[in-house]
C-alpha positions as CSV (number, residue, x, y, z in Angstrom):
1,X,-8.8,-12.8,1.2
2,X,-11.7,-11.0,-0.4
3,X,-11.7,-10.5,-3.9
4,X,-14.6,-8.4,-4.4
5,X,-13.1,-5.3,-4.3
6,X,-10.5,-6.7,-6.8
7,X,-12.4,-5.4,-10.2
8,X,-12.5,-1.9,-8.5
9,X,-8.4,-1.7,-7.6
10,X,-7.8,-3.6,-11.6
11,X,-10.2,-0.3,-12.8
12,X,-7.9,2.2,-10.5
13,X,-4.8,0.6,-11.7
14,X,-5.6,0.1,-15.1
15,X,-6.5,3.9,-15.3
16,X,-3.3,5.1,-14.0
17,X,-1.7,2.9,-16.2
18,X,-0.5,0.2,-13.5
19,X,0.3,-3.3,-14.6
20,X,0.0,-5.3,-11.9
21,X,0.4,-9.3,-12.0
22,X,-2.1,-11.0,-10.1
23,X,0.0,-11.5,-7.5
24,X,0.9,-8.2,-6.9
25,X,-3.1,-7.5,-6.7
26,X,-3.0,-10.7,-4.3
27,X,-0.2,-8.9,-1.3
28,X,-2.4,-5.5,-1.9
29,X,-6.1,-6.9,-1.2
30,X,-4.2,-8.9,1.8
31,X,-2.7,-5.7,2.4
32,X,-6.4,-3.8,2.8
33,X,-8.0,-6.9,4.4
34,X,-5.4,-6.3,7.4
35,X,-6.3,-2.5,7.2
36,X,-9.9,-3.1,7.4
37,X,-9.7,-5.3,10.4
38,X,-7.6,-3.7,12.4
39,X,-8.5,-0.1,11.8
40,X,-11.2,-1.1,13.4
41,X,-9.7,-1.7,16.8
42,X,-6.8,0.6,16.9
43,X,-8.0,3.9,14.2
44,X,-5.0,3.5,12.0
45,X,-7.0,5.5,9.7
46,X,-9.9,8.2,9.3
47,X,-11.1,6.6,6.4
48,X,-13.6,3.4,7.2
49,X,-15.2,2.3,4.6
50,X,-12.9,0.1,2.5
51,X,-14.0,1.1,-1.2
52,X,-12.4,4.3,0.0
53,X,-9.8,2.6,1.2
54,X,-9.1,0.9,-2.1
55,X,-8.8,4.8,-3.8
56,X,-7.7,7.0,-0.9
57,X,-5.0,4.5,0.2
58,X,-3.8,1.8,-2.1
59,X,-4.5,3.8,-5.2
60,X,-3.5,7.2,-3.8
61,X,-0.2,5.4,-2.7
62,X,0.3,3.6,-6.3
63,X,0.1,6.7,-8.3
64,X,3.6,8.0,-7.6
65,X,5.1,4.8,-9.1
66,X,5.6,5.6,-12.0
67,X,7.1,8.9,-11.2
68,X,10.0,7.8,-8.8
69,X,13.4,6.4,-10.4
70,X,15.3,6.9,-7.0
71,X,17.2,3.3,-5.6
72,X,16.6,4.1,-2.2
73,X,13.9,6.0,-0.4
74,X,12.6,6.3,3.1
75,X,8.7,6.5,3.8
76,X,8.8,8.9,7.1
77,X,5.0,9.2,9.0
78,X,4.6,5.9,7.7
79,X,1.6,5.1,10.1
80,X,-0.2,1.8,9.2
81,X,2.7,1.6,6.1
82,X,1.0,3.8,3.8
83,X,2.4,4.0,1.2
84,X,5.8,1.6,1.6
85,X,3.9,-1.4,2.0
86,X,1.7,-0.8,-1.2
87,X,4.6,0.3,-3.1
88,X,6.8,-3.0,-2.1
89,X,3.3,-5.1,-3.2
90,X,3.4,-3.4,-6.0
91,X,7.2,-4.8,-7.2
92,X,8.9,-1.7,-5.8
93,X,12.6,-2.9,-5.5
94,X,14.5,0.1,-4.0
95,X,15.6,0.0,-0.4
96,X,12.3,1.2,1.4
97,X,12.9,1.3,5.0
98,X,9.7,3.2,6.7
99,X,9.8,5.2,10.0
100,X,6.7,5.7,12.0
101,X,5.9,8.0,15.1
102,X,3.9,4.9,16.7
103,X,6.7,2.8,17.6
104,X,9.6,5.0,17.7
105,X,11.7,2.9,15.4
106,X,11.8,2.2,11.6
107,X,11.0,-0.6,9.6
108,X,11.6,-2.3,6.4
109,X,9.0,-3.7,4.3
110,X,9.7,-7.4,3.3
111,X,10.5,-8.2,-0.4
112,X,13.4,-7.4,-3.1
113,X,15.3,-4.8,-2.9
C-alpha cells in the first residue's frame, strides 16, 4: 500500500470531523490503491487522478457518516462500491448489501454488521 496520500485523507477526515483508527485509514488507502489500478483497465470511474480520488470518492463517500443512524441500508448503482465499501472501512456496522448494474446481482461488503 501507498501511504503518501495518507496525510491528505487524515486532513479530509479530520475536517469533517472523522475519527478513524489507523486501520480503518489502512482498508481505505487499499481500497483506492485497487481503484487506481484498475480504473485504469476497465474505467470504473471518470475521475483519474487519485488525489481526486481521495476527495471526490473516499471523502465524498465518508461525509454522510455521521448523518445516517439507520441498521440496514442498501447502496443501489454501487459501481466500483462507492460508497459501501468506504463506509464498511470506515467501521460502518449496519447490514450494507450493494447492488450494481455491472453484474446484475448484489453484494455484501465484508466486515461486521
Amino acid at each position: 500500500m501507498d501511504n503518501q496520500y495518507l496525510p491528505l485523507l487524515q486532513r479530509q477526515c479530520d475536517a469533517l470531523g472523522l475519527q478513524l483508527s489507523d486501520q480503518q485509514y489502512n482498508a481505505l488507502l487499499q481500497y483506492h490503491a485497487l481503484l487506481v489500478k484498475w480504473n485504469k483497465t476497465f474505467n470504473l470511474t471518470a475521475v483519474r487522478s487519485p488525489e481526486e480520488m481521495i476527495t471526490r470518492h473516499l471523502v465524498d463517500s465518508l461525509s454522510v457518516l455521521p448523518h445516517i443512524t439507520a441498521e440496514r441500508l442498501i447502496d443501489v448503482g454501487s459501481g466500483p462500491g462507492l460508497p459501501g465499501i468506504p463506509w464498511r472501512s470506515a467501521g460502518r456496522t449496519c447490514r450494507l448489501p450493494c447492488w450494481t448494474a455491472i453484474s446484475k446481482k448484489p453484494f455484501s461488503v465484508p466486515g461486521q454488521g
